[in-house]
C-alpha positions as CSV (number, residue, x, y, z in Angstrom):
1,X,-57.9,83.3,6.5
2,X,-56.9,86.8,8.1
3,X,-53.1,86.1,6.9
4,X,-54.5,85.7,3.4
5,X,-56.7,88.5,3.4
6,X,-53.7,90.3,4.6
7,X,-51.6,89.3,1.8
8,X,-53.7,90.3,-0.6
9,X,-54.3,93.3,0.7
10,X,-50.7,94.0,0.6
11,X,-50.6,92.8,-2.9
12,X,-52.9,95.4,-3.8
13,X,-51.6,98.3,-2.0
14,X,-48.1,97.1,-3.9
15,X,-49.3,97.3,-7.3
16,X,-51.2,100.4,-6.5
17,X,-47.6,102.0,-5.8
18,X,-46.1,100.4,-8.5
19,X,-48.4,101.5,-11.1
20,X,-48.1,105.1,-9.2
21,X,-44.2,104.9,-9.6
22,X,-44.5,104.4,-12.9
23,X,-46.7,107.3,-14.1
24,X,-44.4,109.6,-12.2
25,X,-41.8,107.6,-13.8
26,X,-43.1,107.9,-17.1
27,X,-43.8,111.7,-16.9
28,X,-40.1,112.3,-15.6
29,X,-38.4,110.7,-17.8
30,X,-40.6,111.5,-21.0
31,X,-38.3,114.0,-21.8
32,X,-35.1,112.8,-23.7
33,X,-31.8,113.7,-25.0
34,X,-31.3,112.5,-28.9
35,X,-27.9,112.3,-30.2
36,X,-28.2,113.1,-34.2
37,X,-24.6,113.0,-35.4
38,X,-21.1,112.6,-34.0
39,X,-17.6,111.8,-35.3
40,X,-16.3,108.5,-34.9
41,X,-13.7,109.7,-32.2
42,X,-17.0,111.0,-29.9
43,X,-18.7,107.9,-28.6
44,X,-21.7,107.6,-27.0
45,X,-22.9,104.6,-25.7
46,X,-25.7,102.6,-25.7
47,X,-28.2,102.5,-22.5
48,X,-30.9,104.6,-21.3
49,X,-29.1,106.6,-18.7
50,X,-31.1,109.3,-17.2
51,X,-29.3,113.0,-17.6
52,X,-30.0,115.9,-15.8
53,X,-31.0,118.9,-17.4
54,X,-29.1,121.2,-15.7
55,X,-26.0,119.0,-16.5
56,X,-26.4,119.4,-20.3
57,X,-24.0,122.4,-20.6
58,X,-21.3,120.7,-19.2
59,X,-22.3,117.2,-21.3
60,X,-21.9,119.8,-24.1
61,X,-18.4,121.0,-23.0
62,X,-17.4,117.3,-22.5
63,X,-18.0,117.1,-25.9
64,X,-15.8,119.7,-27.1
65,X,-13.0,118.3,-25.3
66,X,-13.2,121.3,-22.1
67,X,-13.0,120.2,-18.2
68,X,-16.0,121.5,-16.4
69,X,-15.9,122.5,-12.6
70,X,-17.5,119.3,-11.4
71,X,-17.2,116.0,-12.6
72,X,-20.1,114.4,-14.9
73,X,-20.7,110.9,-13.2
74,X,-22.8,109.8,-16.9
75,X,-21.5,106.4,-18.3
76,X,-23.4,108.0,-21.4
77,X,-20.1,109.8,-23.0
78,X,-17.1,107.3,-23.3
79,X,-13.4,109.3,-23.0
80,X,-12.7,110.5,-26.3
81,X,-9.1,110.9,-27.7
82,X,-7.1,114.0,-26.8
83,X,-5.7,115.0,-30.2
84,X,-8.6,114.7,-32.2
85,X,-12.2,117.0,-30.7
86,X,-15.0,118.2,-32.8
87,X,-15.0,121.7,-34.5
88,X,-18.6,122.4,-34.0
89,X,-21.7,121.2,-31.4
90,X,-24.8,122.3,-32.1
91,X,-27.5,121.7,-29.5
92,X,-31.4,121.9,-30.5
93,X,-33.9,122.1,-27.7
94,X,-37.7,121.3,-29.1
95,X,-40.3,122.2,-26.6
96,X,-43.9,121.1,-26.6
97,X,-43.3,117.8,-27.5
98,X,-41.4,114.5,-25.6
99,X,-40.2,112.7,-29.0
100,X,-39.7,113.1,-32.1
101,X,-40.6,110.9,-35.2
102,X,-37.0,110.7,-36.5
103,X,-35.8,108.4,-39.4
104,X,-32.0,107.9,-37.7
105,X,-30.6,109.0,-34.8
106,X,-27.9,108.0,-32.8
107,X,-28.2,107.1,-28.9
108,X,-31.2,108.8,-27.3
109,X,-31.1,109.1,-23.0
110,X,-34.1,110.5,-20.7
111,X,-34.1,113.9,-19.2
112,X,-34.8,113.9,-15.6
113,X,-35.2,117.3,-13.9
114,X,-36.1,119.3,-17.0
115,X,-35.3,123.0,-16.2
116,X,-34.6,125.6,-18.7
117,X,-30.4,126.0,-19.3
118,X,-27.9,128.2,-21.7
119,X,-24.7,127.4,-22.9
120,X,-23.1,130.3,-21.7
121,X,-20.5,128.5,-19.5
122,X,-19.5,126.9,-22.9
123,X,-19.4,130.4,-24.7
124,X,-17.3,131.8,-22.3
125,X,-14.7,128.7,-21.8
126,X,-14.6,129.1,-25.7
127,X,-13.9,132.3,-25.4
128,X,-11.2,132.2,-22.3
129,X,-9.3,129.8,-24.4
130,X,-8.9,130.8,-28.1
131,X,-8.9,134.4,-27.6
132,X,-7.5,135.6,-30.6
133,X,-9.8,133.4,-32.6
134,X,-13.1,134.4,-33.9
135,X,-15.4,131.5,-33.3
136,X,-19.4,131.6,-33.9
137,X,-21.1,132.1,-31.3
138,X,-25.2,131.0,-32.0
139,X,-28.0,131.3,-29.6
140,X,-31.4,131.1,-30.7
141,X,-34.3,132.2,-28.4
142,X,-38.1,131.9,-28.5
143,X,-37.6,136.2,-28.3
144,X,-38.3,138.7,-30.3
145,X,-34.9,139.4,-30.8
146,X,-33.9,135.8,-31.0
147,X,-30.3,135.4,-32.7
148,X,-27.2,136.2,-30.3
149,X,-23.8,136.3,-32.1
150,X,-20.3,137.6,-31.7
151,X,-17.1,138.0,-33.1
152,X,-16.5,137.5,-36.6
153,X,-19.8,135.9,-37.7
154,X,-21.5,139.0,-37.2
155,X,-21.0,140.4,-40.5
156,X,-22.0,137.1,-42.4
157,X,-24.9,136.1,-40.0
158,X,-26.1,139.6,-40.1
159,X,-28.2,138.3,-43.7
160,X,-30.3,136.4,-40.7
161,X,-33.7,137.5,-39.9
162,X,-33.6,137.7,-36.0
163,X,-37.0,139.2,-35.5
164,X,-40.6,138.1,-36.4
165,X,-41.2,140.4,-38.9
166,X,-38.4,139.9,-41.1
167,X,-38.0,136.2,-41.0
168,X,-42.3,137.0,-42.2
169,X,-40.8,138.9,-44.8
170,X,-38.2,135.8,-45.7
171,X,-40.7,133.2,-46.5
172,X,-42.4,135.6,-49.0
173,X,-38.9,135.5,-50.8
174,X,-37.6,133.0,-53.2
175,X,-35.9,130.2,-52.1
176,X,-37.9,129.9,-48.6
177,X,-38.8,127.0,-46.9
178,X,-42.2,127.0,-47.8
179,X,-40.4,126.0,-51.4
180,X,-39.6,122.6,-50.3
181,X,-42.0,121.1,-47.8
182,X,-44.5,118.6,-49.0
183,X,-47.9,118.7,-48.8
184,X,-49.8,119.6,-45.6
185,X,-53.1,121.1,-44.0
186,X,-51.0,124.1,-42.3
187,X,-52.6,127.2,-42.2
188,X,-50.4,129.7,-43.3
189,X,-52.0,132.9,-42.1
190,X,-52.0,131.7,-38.5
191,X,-49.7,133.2,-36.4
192,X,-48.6,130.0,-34.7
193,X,-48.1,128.6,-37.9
194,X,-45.9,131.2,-39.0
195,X,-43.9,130.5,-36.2
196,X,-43.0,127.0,-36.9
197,X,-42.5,128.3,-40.1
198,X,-40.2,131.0,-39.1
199,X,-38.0,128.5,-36.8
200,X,-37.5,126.8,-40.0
201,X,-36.9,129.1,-41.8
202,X,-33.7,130.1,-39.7
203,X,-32.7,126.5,-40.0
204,X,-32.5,126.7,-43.7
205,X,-30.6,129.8,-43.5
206,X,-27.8,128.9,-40.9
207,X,-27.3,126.4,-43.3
208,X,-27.2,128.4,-46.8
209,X,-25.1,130.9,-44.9
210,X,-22.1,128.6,-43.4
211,X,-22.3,126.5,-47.2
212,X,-21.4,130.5,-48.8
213,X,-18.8,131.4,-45.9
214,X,-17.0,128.0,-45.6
215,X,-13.9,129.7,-44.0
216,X,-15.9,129.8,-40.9
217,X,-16.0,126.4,-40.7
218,X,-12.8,125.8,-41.2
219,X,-11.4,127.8,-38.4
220,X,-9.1,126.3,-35.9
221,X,-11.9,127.3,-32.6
222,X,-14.8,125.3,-32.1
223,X,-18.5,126.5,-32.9
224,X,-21.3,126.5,-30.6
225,X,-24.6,126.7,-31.8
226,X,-27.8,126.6,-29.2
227,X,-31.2,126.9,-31.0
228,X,-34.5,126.6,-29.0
229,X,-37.6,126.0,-30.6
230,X,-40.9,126.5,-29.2
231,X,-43.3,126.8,-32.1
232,X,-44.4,123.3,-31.4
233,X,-45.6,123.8,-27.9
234,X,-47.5,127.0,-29.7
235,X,-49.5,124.9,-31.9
236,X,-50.5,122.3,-29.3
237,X,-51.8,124.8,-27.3
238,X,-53.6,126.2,-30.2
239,X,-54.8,123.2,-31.8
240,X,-54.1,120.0,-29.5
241,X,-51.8,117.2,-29.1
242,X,-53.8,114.8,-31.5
243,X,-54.9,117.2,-33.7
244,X,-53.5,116.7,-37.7
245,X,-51.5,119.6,-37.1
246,X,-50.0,119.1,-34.8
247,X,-49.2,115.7,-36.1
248,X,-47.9,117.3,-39.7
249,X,-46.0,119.9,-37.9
250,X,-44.2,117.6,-35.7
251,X,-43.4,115.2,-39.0
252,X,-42.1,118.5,-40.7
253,X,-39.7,119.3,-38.0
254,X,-38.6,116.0,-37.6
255,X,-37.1,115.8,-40.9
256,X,-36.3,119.1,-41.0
257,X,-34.0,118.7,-38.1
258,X,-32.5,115.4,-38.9
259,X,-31.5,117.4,-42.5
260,X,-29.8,119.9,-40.4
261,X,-28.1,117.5,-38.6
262,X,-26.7,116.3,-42.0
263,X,-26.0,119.6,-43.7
264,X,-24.0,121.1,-40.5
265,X,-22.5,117.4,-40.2
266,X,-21.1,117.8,-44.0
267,X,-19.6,121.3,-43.4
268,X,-17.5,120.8,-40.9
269,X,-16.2,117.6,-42.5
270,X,-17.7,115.0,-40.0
271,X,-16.5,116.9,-37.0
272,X,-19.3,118.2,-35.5
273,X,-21.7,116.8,-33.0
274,X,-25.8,117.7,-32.9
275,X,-27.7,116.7,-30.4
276,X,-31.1,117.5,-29.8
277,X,-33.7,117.6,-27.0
278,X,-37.3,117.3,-26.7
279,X,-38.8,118.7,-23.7
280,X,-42.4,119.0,-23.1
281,X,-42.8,121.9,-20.8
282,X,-39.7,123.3,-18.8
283,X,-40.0,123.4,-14.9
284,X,-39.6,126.7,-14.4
285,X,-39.4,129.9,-17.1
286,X,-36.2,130.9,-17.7
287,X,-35.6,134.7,-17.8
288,X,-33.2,135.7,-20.5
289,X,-30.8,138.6,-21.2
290,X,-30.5,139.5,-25.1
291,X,-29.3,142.1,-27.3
292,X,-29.0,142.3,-31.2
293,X,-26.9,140.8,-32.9
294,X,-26.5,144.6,-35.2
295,X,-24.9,146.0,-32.2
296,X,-21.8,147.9,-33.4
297,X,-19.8,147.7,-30.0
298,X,-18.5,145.0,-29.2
299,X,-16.8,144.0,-25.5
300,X,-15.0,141.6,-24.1
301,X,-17.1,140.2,-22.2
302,X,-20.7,139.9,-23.1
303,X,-22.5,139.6,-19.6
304,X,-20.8,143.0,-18.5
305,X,-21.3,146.4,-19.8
306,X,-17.8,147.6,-18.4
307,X,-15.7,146.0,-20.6
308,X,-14.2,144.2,-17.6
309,X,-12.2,141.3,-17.9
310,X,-13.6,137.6,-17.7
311,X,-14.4,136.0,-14.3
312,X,-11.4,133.7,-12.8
313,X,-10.9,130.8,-14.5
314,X,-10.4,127.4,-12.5
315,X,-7.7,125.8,-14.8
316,X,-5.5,129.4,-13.9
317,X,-3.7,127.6,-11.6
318,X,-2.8,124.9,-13.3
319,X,-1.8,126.8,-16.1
320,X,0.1,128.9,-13.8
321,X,1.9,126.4,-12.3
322,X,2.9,125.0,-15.6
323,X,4.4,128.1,-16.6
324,X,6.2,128.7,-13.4
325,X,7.9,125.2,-13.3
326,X,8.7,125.3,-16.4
327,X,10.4,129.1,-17.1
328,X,12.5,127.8,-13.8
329,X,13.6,124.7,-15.1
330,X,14.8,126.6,-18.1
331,X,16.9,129.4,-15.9
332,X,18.6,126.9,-14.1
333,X,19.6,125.0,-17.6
334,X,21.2,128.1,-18.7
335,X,22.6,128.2,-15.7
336,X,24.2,125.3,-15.4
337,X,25.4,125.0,-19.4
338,X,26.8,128.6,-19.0
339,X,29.2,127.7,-16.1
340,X,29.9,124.4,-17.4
341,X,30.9,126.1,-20.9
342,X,32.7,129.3,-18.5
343,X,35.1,126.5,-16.8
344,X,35.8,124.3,-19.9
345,X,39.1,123.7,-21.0
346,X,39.5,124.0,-24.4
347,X,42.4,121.4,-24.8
348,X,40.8,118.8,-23.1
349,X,37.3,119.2,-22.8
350,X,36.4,120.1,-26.5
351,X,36.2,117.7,-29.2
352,X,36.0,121.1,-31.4
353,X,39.5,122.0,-30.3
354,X,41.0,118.8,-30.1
355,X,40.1,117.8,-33.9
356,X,41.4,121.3,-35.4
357,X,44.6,121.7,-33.2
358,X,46.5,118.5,-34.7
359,X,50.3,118.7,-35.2
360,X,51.4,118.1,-38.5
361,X,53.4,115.6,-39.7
362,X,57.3,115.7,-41.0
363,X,57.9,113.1,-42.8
C-alpha cells in the first residue's frame, strides 16, 4: 500500500513537471522563423528545428552563399549549389505577435533565445567583397529616423519617407496604402494606428521604387534588406491581444507581407529569398546607432567616423595564400619555358624550323 501510494505520488509530481516543461516550452519556442519565398536552388527543409536568434545573421549570410566565422550546426538549410546564389534576402522581423495568419509560406522553425540582432555582419561581408559594386543596403528601425541606406540607392530611395511625419504626410497622398486595404474598424487618428499604417506604407514604397529603378535589381551584388516592425506590439499594448484590432491589424499585415514577399520575389526574377520572423517581445532592448539616409558624406566604413579601413577579414588568409601560390607557380613557368626556349636548337628541336628549312628537289 505504501509502494502504491508512493507511485502515485511520483506520478503526480511527474506530470506536474511535464506540464511545467511544457509551458516553458511553449513560451520559448512561441517565437518562429517563417520562410516566405526562395529559389529552387535554396532549400530548406522540412522539420521544426529550433534556431537561435542570435544565429539568424549568419542563417542569413548562409543564404547568400558567404562563410560565417563559426559553423551553423541547423539541418534547417540544405547546401545549396555554388554557381547559382540569390541576388536579394530580405528579412522581416514582426514584434508583438508569435504567428502570423499567412495564406502560403514556405518552412516555418521556432525561435529559441529571442534577443534583438542586425545584419550588420552581412552588410559589411557584402561590402568587403564586391567593393566596386553598389549594392542596397536597407535597414528599417522602429526610430525616428528609421531607413539606413548606402551606396547607390541613396539617390532613388531618398523618395522614402524615413521619419513619422513624412510617411503621415504620404498616406494623405494618392496612391497610399490606405487606397487598397479592405474594410476595417481602424482608427485612423490614433497614433498607434498610424504607425501600423506608416510600416505599411514603406512596404508599398520599397516596392513601387525597385519596380521604377529596375537596374538595381539587376546588379551583379546581392541586396540585403532588414525591416523591423513593431506597430503590432503598439497596438496590443493599446488595445489588447483579443481585441478586433488587433485581430484586423494582424490580418492586414499578414497579407500585406506575404504580397511583399511576392512583388520583391518577381523583381529579382525568382532570386531572392524573404523570410520573416514573429517575435513577441525581445529579451533584452537593443540599442541602435543610426544616421539619415540624406547624409551627403559618405565613408567607407559606416561604423567609423575616420574613414578607416574595414576590420580584418577571416577569409584574408586564404585569399592570400591563393594568390601567393599561385603568382609563384606562374614565375617558375616562365622560368622554366624561357630556358627551355634559350637552349633550344632550332634544327632539331623545332618543328617550325624543321617544316620551312626543306631542301628542294632537282629533278
Amino acid at each position: 500500500m505504501e509502494f502504491c501510494r508512493a507511485v502515485r505520488g511520483f506520478n503526480s509530481f511527474q506530470m506536474a513537471m511535464l506540464a511545467i516543461f511544457a509551458v516553458l516550452t511553449a513560451g520559448v519556442f512561441g517565437d518562429s522563423f517563417t520562410v516566405l519565398r526562395a529559389p529552387r536552388y535554396v532549400t530548406f527543409k522540412e522539420g521544426q528545428w529550433p534556431i537561435s536568434g542570435e544565429r539568424i545573421p549568419d542563417l542569413v549570410a548562409l543564404t547568400l552563399g558567404f562563410s560565417v566565422k563559426e559553423d551553423l550546426a541547423w539541418p534547417g538549410l540544405r547546401v545549396g549549389s555554388l554557381f547559382h546564389r540569390p541576388r536579394a534576402n530580405a528579412l522581416i522581423v514582426v514584434r508583438g505577435v508569435d504567428q502570423l495568419p499567412l495564406s502560403k509560406s514556405g518552412a516555418s522553425y521556432p525561435v529559441e533565445n529571442a534577443v534583438p540582432f542586425t545584419l550588420d555582419s552581412v552588410a559589411n561581408t557584402i561590402h568587403s567583397l564586391f567593393p566596386e559594386d553598389y549594392p542596397i543596403i536597407l535597414q528599417l528601425a522602429p526610430i525616428e529616423e528609421g531607413v539606413y541606406m548606402e551606396g547607390r540607392a541613396n539617390a532613388v530611395f531618398e523618395e522614402l519617407p524615413v521619419t513619422l511625419r513624412q510617411i503621415r504626410n504620404r498616406l494623405s497622398q494618392n496612391n497610399s496604402v490606405l487606397d487598397v486595404l479592405p474594410p476595417n474598424s481602424l482608427n485612423r487618428n490614433s497614433e498607434v494606428v498610424q504607425l501600423f499604417f506608416s510600416e505599411l506604407q514603406v512596404l508599398q514604397d520599397i516596392v513601387a521604387l525597385l519596380s521604377q529603378y529596375k537596374h538595381l535589381a539587376s546588379e551583379h551584388s546581392p541586396d540585403l534588406y532588414s525591416l523591423e516592425l513593431s506597430s503590432l506590439e503598439a497596438m496590443e499594448k493599446s488595445y489588447g491581444q483579443d481585441s478586433q484590432q488587433f485581430k484586423e491589424a494582424t490580418q492586414i499585415l499578414a497579407s500585406m507581407l506575404q504580397k511583399f514577399a511576392d512583388d520583391m520575389f518577381s523583381i529579382y526574377n525568382s532570386s531572392a529569398v524573404v523570410e520573416l520572423v514573429t517575435v513577441k517581445k525581445f529579451d533584452s532592448p537593443l540599442v541602435r546607432k543610426t544616421r539619415s539616409i540624406l547624409e551627403s558624406k559618405q565613408i567607407s566604413n559606416p561604423g567609423s567616423p575616420y574613414n578607416l579601413a574595414y576590420k580584418y577579414n577571416f577569409d584574408y588568409a586564404v585569399i592570400f595564400n591563393i594568390i601567393l601560390w599561385m603568382m609563384i607557380v606562374l614565375v617558375l613557368a616562365v622560368i622554366a619555358i624561357s630556358y627551355n626556349l634559350w637552349n633550344m636548337d632550332p634544327g632539331y628541336d623545332s618543328i617550325i624550323y624543321r617544316m620551312t628549312n626543306q631542301k628542294i628537289r632537282v629533278d
